[in-house]
DSSP file (Angstrom, degrees, kcal/mol; ACC not computed):
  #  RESIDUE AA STRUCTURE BP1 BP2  ACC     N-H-->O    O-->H-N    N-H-->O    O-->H-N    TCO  KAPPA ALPHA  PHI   PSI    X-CA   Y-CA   Z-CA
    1    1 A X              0   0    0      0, 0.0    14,-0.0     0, 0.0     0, 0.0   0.000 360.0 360.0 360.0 119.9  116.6   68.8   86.2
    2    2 A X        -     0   0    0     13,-0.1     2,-0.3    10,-0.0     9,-0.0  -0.093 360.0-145.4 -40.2 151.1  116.8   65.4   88.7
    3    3 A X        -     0   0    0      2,-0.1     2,-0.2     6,-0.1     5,-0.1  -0.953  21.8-139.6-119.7 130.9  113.8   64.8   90.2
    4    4 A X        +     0   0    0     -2,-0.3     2,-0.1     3,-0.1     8,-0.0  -0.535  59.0  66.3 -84.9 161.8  114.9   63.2   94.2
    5    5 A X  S >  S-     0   0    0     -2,-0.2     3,-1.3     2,-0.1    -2,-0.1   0.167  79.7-109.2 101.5 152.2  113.1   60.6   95.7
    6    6 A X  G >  S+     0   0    0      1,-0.3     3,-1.5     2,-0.2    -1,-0.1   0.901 116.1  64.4 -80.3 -41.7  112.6   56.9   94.9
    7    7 A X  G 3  S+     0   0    0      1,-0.2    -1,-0.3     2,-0.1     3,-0.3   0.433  94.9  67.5 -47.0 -17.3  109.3   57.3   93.9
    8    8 A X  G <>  +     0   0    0     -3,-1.3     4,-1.4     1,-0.2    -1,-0.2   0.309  62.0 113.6-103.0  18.1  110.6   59.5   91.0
    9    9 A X  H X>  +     0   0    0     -3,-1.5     4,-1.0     1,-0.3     3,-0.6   0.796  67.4  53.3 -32.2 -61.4  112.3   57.3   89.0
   10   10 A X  H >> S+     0   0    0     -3,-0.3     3,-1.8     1,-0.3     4,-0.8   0.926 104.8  55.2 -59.2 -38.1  110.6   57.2   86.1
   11   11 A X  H 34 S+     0   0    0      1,-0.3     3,-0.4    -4,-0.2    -1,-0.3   0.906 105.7  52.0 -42.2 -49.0  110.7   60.6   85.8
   12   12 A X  H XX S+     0   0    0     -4,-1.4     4,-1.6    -3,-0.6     3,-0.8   0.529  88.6  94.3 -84.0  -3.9  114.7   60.6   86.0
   13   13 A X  H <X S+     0   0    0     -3,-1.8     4,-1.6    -4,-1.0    -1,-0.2   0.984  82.9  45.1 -24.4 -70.4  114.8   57.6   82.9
   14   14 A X  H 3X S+     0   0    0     -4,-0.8     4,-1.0    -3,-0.4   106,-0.5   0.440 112.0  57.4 -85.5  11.2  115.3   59.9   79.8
   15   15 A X  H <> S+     0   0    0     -3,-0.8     4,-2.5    -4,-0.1     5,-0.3   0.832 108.1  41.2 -95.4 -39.3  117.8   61.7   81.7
   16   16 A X  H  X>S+     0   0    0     -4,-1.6     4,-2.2     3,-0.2     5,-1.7   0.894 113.7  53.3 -40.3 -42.0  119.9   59.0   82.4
   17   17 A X  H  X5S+     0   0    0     -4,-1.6     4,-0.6     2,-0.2    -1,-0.1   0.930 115.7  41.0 -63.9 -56.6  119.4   57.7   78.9
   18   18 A X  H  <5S+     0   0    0     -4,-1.0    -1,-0.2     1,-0.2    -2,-0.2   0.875 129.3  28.4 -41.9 -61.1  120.5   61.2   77.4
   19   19 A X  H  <5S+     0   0    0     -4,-2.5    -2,-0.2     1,-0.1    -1,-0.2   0.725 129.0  26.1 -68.7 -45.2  123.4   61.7   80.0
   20   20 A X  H  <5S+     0   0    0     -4,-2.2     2,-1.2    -5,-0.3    -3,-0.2   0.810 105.1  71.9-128.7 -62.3  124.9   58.5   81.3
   21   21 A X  S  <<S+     0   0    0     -5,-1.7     2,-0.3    -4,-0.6    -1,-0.1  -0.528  76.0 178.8 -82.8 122.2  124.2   55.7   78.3
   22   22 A X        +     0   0    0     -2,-1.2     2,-0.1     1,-0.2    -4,-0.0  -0.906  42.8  26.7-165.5 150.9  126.5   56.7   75.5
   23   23 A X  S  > S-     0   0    0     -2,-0.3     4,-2.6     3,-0.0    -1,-0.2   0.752  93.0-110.7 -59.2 174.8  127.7   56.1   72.6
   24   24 A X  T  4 S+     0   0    0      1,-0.2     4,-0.4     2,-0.2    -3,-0.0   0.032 107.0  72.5 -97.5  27.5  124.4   54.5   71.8
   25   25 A X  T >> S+     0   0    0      2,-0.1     4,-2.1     3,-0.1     3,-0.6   0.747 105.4  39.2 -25.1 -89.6  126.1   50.7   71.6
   26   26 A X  H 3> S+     0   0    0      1,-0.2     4,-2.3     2,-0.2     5,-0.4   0.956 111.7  54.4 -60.2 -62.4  126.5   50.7   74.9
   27   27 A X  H 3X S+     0   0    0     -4,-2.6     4,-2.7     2,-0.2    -1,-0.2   0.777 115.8  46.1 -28.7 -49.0  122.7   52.5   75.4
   28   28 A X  H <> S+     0   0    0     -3,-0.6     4,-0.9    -4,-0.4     5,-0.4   0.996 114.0  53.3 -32.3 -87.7  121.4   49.3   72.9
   29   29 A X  H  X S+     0   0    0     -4,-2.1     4,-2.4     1,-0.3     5,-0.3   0.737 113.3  37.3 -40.9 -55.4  123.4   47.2   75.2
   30   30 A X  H  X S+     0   0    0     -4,-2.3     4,-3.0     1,-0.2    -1,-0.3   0.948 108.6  55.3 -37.2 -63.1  122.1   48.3   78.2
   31   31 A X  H >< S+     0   0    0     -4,-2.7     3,-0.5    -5,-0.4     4,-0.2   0.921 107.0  53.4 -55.0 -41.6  118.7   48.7   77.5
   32   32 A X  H >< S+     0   0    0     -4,-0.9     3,-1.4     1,-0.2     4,-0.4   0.888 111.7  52.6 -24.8 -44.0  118.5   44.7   76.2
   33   33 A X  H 3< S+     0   0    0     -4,-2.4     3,-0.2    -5,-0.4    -1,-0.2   0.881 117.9  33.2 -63.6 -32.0  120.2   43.8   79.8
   34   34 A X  T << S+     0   0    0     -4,-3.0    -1,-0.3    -3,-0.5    -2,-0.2   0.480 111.6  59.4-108.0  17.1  117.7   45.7   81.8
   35   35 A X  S <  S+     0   0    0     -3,-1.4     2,-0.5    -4,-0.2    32,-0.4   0.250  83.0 101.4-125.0  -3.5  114.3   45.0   79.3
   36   36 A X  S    S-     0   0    0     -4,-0.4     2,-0.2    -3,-0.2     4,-0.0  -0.736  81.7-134.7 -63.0 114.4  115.1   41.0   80.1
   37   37 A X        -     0   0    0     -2,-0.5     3,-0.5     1,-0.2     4,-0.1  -0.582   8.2-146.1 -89.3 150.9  112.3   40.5   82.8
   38   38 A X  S    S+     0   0    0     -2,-0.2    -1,-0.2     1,-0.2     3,-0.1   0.876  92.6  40.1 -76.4 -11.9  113.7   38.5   85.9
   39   39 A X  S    S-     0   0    0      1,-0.4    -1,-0.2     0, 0.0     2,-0.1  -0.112 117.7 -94.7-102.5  24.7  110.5   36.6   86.8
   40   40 A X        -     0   0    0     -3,-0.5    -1,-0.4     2,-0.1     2,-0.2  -0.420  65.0 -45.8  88.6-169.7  109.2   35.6   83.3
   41   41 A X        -     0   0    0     -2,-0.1     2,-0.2    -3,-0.1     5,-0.0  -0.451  69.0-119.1 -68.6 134.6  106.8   37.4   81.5
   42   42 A X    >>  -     0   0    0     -2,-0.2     3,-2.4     1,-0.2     4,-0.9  -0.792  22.3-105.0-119.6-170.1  104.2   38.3   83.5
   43   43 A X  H 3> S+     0   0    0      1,-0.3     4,-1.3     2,-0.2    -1,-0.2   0.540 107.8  66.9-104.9   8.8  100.5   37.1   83.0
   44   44 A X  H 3> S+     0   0    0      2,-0.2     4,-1.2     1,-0.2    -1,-0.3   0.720  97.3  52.2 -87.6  -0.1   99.2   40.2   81.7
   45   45 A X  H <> S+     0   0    0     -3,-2.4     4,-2.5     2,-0.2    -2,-0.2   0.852 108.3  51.7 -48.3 -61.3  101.0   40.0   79.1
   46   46 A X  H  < S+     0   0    0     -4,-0.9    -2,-0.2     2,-0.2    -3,-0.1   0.692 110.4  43.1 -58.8 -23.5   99.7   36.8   78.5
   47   47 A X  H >X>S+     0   0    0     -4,-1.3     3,-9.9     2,-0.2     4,-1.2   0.960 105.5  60.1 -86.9 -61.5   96.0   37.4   78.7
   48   48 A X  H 3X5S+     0   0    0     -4,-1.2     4,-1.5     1,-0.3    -2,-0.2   0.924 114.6  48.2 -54.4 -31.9   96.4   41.1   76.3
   49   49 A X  H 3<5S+     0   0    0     -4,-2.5    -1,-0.3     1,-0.2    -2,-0.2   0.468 110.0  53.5 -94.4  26.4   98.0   37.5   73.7
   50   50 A X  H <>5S+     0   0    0     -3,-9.9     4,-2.5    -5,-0.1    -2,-0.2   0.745 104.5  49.3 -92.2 -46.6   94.8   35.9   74.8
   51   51 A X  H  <>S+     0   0    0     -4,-1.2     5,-3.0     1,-0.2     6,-0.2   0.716 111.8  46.1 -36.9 -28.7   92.8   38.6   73.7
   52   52 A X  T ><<S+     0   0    0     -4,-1.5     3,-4.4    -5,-0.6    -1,-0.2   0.858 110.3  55.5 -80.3 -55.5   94.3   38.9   70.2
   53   53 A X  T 345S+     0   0    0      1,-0.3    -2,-0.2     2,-0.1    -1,-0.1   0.951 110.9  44.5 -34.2 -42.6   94.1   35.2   69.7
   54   54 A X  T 3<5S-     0   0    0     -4,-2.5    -1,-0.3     3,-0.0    -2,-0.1   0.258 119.3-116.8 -96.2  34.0   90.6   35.3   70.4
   55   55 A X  T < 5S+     0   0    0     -3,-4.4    -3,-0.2    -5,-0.2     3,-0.1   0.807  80.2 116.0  14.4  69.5   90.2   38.4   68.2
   56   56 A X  S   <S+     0   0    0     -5,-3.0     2,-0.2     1,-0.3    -4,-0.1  -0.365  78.7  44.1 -97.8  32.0   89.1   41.0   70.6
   57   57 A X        +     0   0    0     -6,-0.2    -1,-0.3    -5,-0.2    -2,-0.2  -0.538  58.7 173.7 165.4 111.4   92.0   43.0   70.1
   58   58 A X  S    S+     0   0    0      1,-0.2    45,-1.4    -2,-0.2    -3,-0.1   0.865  72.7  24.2-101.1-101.5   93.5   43.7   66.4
   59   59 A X  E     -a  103   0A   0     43,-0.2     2,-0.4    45,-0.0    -1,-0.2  -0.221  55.3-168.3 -77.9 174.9   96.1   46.0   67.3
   60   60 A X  E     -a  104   0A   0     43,-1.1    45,-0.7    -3,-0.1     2,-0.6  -0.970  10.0-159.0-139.4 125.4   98.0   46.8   70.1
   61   61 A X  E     -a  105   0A   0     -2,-0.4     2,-0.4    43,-0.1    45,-0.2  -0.912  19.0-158.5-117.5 128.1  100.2   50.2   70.1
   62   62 A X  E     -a  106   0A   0     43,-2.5    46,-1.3    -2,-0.6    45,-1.2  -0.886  30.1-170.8-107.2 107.4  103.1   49.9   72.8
   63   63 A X  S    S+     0   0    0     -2,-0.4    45,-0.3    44,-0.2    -1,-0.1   0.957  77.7  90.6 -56.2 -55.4  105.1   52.8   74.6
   64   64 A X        -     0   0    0      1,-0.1    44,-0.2    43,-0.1    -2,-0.1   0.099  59.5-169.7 -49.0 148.1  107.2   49.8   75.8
   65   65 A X        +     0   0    0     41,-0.1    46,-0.6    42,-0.1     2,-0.3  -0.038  48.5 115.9-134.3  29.7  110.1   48.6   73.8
   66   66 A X  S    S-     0   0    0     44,-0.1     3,-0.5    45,-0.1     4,-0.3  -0.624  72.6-121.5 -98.7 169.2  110.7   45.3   75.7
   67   67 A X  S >> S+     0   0    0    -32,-0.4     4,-1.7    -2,-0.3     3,-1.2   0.839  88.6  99.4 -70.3 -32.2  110.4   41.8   74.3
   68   68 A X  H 3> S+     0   0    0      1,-0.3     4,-2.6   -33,-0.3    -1,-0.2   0.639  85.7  50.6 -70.5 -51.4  107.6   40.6   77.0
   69   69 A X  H 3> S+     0   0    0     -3,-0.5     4,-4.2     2,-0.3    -1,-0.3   0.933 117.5  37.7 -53.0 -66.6  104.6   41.4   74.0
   70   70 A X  H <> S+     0   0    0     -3,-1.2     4,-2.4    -4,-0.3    -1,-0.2   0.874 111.9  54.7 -67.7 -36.7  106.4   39.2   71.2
   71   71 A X  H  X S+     0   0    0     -4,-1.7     4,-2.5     2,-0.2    -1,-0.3   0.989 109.8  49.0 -62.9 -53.8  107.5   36.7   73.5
   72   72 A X  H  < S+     0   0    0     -4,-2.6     4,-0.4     1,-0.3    -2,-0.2   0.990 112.7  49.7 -63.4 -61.4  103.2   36.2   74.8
   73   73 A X  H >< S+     0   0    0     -4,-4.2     3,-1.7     1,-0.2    -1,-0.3   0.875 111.7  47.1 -59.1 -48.0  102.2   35.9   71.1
   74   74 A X  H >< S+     0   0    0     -4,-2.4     3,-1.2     1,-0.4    -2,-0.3   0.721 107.9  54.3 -97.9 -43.2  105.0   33.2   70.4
   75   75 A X  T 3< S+     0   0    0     -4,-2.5    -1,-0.4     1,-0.2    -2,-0.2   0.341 102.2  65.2 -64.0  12.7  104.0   31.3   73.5
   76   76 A X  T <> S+     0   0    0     -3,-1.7     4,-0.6    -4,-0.4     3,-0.4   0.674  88.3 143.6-104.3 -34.2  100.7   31.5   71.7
   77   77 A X  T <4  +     0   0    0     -3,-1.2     2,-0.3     1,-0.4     4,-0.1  -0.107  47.3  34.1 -65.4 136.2  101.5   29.3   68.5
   78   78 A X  T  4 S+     0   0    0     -2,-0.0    -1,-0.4     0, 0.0    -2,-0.1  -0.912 129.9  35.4-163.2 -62.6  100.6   27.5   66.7
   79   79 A X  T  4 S+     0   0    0     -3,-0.4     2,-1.0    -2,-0.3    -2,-0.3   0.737 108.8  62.8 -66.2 -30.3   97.0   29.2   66.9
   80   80 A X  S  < S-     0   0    0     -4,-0.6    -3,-0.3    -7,-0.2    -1,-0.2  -0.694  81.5-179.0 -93.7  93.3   98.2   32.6   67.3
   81   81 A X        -     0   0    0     -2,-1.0     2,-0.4     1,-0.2    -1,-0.2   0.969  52.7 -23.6 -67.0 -73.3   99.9   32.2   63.6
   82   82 A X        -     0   0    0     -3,-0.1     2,-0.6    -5,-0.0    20,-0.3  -0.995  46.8-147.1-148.5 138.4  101.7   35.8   63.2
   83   83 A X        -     0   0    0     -2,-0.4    20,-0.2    -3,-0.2    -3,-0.0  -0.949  22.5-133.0 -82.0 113.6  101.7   39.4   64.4
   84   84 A X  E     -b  103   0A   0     18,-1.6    20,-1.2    -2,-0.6     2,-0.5  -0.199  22.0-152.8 -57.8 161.7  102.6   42.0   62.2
   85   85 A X  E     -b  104   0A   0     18,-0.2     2,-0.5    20,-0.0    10,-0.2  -0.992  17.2-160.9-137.0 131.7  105.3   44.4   64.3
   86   86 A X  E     +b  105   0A   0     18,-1.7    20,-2.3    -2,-0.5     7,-0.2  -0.952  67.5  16.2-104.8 122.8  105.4   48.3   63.1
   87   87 A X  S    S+     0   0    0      5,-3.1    22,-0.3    -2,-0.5    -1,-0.1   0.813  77.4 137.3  91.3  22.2  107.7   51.0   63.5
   88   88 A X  S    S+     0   0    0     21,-0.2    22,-1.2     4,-0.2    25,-0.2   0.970  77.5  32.1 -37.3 -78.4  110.7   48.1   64.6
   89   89 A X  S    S-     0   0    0      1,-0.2     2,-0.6    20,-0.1    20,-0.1   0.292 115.3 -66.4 -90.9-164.0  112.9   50.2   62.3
   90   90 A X  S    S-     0   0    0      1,-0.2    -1,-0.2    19,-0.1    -2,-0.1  -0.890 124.6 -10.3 -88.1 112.5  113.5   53.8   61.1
   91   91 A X  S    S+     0   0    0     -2,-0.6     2,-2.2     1,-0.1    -1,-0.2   0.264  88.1 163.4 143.5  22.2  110.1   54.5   58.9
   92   92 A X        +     0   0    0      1,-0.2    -5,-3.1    -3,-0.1    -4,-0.2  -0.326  24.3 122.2 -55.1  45.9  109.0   50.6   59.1
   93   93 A X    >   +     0   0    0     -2,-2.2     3,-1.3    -7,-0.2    -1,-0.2   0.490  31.1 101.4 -95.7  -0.1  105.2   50.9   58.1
   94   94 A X  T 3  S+     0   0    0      1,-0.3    -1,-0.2    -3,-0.1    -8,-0.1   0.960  86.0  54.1 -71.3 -44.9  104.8   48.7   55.0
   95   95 A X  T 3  S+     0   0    0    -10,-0.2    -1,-0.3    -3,-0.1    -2,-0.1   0.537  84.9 115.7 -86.6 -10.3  103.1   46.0   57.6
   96   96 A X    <   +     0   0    0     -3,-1.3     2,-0.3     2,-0.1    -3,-0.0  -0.127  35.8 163.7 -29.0 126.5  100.3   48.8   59.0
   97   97 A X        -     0   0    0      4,-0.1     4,-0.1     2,-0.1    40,-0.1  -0.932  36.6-158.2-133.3-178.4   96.6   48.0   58.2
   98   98 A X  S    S+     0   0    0     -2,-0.3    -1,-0.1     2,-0.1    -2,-0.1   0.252  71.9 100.8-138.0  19.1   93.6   49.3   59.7
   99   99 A X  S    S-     0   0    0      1,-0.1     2,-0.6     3,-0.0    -2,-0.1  -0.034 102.8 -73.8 -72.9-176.9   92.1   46.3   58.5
  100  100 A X  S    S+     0   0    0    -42,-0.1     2,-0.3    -2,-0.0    -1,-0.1  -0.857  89.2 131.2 -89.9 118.0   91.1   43.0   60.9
  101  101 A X        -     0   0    0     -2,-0.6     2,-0.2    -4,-0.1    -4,-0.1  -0.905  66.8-112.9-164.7 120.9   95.1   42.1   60.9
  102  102 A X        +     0   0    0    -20,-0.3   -18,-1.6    -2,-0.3     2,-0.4  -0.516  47.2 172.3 -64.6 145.9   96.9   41.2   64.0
  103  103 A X  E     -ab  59  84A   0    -45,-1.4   -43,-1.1    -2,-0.2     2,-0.4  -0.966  31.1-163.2-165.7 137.1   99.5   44.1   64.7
  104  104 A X  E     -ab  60  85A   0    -20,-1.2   -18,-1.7    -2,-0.4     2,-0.5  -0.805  22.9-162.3-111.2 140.7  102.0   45.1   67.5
  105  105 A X  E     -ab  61  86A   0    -45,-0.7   -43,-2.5    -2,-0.4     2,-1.2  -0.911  12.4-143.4-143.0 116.8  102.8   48.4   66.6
  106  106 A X  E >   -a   62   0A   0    -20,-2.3     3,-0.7    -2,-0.5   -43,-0.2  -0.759  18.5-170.8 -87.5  94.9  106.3   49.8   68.5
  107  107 A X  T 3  S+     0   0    0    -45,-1.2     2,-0.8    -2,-1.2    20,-0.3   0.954  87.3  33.4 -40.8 -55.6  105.2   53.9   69.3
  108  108 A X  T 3  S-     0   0    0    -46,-1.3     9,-0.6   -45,-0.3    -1,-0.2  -0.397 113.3-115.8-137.1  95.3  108.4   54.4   70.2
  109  109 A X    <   -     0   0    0     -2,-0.8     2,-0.4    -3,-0.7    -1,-0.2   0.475  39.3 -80.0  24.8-156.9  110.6   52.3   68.2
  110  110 A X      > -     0   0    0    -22,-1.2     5,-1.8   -23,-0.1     6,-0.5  -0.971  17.1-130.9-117.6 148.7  113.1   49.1   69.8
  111  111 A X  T > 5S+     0   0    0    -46,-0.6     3,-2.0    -2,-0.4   -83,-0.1   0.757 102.5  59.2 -39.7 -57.3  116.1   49.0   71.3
  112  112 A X  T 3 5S+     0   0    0      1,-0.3    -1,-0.2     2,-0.1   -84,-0.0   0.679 114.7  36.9 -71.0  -8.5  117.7   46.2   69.0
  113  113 A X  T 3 5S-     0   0    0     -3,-0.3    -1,-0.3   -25,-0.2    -2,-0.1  -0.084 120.6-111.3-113.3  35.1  117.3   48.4   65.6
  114  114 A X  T < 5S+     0   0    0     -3,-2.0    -3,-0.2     1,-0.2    -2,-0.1   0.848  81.7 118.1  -3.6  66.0  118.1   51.7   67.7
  115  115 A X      < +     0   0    0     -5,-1.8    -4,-0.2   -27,-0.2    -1,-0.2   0.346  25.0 130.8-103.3   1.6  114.9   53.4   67.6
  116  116 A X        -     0   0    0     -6,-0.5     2,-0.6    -7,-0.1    -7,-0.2  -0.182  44.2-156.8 -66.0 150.2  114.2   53.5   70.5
  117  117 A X        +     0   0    0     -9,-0.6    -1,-0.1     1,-0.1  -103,-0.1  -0.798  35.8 138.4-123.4 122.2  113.1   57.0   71.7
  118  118 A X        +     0   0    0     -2,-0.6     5,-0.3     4,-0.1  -104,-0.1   0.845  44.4  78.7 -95.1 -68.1  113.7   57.6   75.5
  119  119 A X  S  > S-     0   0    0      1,-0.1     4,-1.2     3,-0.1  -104,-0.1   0.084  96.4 -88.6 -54.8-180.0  115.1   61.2   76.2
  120  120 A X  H  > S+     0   0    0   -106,-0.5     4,-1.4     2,-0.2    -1,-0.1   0.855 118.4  51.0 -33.8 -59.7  112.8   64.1   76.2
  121  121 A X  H >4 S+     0   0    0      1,-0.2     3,-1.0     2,-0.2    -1,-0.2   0.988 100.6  64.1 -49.8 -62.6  112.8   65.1   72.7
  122  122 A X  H >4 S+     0   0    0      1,-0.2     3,-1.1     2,-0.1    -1,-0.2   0.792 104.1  40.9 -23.3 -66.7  112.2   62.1   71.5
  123  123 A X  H 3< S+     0   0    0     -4,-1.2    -1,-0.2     1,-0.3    -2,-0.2   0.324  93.2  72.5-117.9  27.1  108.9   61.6   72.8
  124  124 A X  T << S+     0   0    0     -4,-1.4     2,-0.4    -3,-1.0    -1,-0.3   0.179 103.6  40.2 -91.4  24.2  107.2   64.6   72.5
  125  125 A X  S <  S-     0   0    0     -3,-1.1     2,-0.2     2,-0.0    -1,-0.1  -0.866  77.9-149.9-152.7 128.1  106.8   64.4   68.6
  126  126 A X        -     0   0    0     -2,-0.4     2,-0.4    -3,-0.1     5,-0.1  -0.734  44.8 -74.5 -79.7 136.6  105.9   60.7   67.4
  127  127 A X     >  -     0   0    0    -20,-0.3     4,-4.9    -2,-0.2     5,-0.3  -0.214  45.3-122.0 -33.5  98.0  107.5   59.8   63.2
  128  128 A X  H  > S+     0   0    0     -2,-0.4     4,-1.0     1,-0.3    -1,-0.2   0.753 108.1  54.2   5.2 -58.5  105.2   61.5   60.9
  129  129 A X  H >> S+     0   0    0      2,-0.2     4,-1.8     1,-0.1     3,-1.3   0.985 102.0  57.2 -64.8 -56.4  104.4   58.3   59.2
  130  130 A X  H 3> S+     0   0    0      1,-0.3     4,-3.8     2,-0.2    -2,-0.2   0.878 106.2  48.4 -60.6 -25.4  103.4   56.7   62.1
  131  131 A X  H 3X S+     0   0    0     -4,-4.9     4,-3.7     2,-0.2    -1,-0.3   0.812  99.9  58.4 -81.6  -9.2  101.1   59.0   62.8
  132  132 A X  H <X S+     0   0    0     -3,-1.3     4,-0.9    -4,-1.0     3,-0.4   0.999 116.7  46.6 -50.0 -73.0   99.6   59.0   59.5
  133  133 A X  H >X>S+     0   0    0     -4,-1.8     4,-3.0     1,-0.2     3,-1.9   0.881 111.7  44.3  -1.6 -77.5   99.2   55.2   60.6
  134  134 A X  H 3X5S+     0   0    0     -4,-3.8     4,-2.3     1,-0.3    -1,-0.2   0.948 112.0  54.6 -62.6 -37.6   97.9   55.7   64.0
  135  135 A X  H 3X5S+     0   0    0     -4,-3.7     4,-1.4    -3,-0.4    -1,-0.3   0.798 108.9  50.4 -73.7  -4.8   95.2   58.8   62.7
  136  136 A X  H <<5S+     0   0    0     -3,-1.9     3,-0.4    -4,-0.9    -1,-0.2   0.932 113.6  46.3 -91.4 -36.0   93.6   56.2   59.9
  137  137 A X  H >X5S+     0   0    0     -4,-3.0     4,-1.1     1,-0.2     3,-0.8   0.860 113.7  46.3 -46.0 -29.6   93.1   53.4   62.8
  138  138 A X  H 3<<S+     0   0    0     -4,-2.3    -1,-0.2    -5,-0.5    -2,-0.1   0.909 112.6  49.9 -91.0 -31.7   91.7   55.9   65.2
  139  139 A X  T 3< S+     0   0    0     -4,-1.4    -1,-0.3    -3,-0.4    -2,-0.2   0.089 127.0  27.0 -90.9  36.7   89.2   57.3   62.5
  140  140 A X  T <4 S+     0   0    0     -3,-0.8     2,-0.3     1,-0.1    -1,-0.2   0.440 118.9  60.7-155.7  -4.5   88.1   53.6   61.5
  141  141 A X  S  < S-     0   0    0     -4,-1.1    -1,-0.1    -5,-0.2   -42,-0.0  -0.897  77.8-115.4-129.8 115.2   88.6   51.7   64.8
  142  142 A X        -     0   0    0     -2,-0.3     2,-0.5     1,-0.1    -2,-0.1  -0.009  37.1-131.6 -41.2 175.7   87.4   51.9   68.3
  143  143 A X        +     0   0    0      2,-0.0     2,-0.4    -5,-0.0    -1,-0.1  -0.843  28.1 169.8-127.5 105.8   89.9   52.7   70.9
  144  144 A X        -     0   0    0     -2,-0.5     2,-0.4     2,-0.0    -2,-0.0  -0.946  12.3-167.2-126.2 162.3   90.8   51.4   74.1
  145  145 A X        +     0   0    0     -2,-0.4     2,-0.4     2,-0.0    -2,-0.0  -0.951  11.5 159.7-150.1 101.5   93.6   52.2   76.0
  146  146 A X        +     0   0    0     -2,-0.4     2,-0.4     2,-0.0    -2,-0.0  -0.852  10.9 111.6-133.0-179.8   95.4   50.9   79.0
  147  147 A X        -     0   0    0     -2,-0.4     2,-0.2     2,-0.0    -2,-0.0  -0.998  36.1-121.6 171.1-168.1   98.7   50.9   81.0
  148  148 A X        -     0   0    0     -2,-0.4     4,-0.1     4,-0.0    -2,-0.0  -0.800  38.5-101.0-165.2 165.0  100.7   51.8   84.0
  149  149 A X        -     0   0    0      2,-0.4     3,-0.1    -2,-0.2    -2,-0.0   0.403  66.1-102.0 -89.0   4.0  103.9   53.8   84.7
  150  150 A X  S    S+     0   0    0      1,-0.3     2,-0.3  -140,-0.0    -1,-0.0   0.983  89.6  99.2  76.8  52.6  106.1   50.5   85.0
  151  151 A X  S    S-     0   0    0   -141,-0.0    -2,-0.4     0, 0.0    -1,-0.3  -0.659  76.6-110.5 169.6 140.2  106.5   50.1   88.5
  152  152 A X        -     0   0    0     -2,-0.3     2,-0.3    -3,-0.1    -4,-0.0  -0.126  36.0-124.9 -62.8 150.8  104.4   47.7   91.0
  153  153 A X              0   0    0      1,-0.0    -1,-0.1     0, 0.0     0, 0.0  -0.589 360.0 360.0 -67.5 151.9  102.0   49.5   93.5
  154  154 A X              0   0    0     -2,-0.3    -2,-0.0     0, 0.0    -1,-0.0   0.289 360.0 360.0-151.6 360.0  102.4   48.9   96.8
């Protein structure tokens, strides 16, 4: 079902993705084109890779599947030495801890290994693994949790 109205975009995403990008080449390709941002990174990014740097923030677990996250830690280096990334690929846990470890953790996968999960289906049931993952973090780690739908307020 479309949802009308400009305001309902997001909503109409994972139908485009199903309907419109195919074979899933071109869906990859796309999604890279349009996950580039045009105005840089912007600086909340940059502060969530100050927070890790300054170890207030271990993990991070990300709906998003754009570069903006890996790109902040990298502008971060020297001092911010490495981030583990989880769930990149198809079943891509070996780098999980629930230890004090920096870690980017992809919920629903990347675009450039095609994992990403967009349509409907997709992302009402998270990988099995990961969630093994995600339930020993939550039972050994506080949790906080923010985000927005991906489009400015006005």
């Amino acid at each position: 079902m479309v949802h009308k109205g400009e305001d309902r975009l997001a909503e109409n995403f994972p139908l485009v993705i199903e309907h419109l990008l195919r074979p899933d080449e071109f869906r990859r390709d796309v999604l890279l084109d349009l996950m580039e941002p045009i105005h840089g990174i912007s600086s909340g990014y940059h502060h969530l890779a100050d927070f890790m740097l300054r170890g207030l923030v271990w993990t991070i677990l990300t709906t998003n599947f754009d570069p903006c996250l890996p790109r902040a830690f990298h502008a971060k280096q020297p001092h911010l030495k490495r981030v583990a990334e989880v769930n990149c690929g198809r079943g891509d846990f070996a780098e999980f801890s629930v230890y004090a470890r920096r870690q980017l953790v992809w919920v629903h996968g990347r675009a450039e290994k095609y994992t990403d999960r967009n349509i409907l289906e997709e992302v009402q049931h998270l990988d099995p693994g990961l969630v093994a993952c995600l339930r020993s973090l939550v039972d050994h780690s506080p949790v906080f949790v923010m985000g927005y739908r991906g489009r400015s307020l006005r």
